[in-house]
C-alpha positions in Angstrom: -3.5 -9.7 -9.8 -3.7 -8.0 -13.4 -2.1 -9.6 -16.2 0.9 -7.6 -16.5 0.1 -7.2 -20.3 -2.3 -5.0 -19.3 -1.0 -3.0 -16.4 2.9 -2.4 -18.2 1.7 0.3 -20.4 0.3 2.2 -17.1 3.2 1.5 -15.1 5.3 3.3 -17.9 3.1 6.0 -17.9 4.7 7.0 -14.2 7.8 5.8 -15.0 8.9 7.7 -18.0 7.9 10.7 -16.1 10.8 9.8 -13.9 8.9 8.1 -11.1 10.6 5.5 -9.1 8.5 1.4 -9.5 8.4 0.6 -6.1 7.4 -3.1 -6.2 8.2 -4.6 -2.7 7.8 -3.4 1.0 11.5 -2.7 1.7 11.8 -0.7 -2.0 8.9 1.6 -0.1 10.7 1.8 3.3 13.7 2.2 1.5 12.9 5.9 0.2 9.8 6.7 2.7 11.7 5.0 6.3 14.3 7.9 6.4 11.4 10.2 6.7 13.6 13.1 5.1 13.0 15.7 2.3 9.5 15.6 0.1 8.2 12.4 -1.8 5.4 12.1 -4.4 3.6 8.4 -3.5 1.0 7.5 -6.5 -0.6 4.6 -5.6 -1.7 3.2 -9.4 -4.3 1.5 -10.8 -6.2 -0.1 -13.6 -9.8 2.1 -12.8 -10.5 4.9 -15.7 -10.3 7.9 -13.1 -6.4 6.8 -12.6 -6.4 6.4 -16.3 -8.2 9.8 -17.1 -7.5 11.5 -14.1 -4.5 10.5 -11.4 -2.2 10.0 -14.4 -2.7 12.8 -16.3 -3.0 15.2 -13.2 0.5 13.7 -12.1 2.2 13.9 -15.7 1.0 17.6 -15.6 1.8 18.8 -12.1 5.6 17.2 -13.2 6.0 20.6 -15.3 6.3 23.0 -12.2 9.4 24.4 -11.2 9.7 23.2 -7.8 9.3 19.3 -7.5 9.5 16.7 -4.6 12.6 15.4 -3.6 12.2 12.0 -4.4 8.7 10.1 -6.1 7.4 6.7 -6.4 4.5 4.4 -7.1 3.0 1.4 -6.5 0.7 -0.4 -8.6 -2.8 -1.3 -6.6 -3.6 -5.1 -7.1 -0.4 -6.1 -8.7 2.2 -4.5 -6.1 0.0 -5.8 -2.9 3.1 -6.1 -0.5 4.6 -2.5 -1.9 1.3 -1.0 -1.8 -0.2 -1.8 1.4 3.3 -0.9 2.7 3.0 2.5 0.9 -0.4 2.8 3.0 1.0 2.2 6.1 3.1 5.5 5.6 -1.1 7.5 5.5 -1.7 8.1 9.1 -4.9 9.1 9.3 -6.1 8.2 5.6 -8.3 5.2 4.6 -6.5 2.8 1.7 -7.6 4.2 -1.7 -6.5 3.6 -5.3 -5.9 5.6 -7.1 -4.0 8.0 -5.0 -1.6 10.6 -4.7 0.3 11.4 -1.2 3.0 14.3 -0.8 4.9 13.0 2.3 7.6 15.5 4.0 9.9 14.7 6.6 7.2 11.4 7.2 4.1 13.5 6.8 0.9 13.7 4.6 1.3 17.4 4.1 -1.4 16.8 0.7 -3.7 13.5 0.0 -5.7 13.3 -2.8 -8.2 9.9 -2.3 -10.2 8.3 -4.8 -13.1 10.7 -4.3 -10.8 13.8 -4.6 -9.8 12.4 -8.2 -13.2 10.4 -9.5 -15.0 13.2 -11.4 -12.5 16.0 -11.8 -10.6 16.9 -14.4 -6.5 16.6 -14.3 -6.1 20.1 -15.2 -7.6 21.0 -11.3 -5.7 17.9 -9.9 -2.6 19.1 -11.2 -2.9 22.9 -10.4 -3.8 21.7 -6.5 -1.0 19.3 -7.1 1.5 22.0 -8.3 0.5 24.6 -5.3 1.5 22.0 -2.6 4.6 21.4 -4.4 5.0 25.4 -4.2 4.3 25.4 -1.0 6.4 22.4 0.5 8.8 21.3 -2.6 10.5 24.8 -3.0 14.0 25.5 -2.4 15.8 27.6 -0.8 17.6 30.8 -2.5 21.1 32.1 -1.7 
């Protein structure tokens, strides 16, 4: 585990954008077991590429008009339990930190991995980010 000196100031960085702290299994099951609507999953960490990357990307991609229905994160190495839970919920993906899953209705309808986020800048992150919230986040019109 980090000391949590270390890792507060990146857990705010999430959380001030509004994303839910997920810090135990049943908090995760609580919002992903329904397996209803769209949720942002950011799976945290300490490495520079969620520093300079994941982070940024996510605070960016926040600015769109059409948004999931819920988001969360866990925090990689601190938040084992949560985390691995969290992971359980990526059929098909290998455990990766940092990462970013858009789940709807209980499916990985966009993954970004480790390798999709090392060595890219935040601004592409986001805009990939944004167009899959365009494409499964938008809302209905009367």
């Amino acid at each position: 585990m980090y000391d949590e000196m270390i890792v507060g100031p990146m857990r705010e960085e999430l959380t001030r954008l509004g994303i839910q702290e997920t810090r135990t299994a049943a908090e995760v099951d609580a919002v992903l077991g329904p397996k209803k609507g769209t949720v942002l999953v950011v799976v945290n960490s300490v490495c520079g590429c969620a520093a300079g990357n994941a982070r940024p990307a996510v605070a960016m991609a926040l600015e769109n008009s059409n948004l999931p229905d819920k988001m969360i994160t866990v925090f990689a190495g601190n938040d084992r339990d949560a985390t691995q839970r969290a992971r359980e919920y990526f059929t098909g993906y290998r455990p990766s930190s940092p990462s970013i899953a858009l789940i709807r209705d209980g499916e990985v309808v966009k993954m970004f991995e480790r390798y999709q986020i090392e060595g890219r800048q935040a601004h592409d992150i986001a805009a990939e980010l944004s167009a899959a919230f365009d494409q499964h986040c938008a809302k209905a019109t009367a």
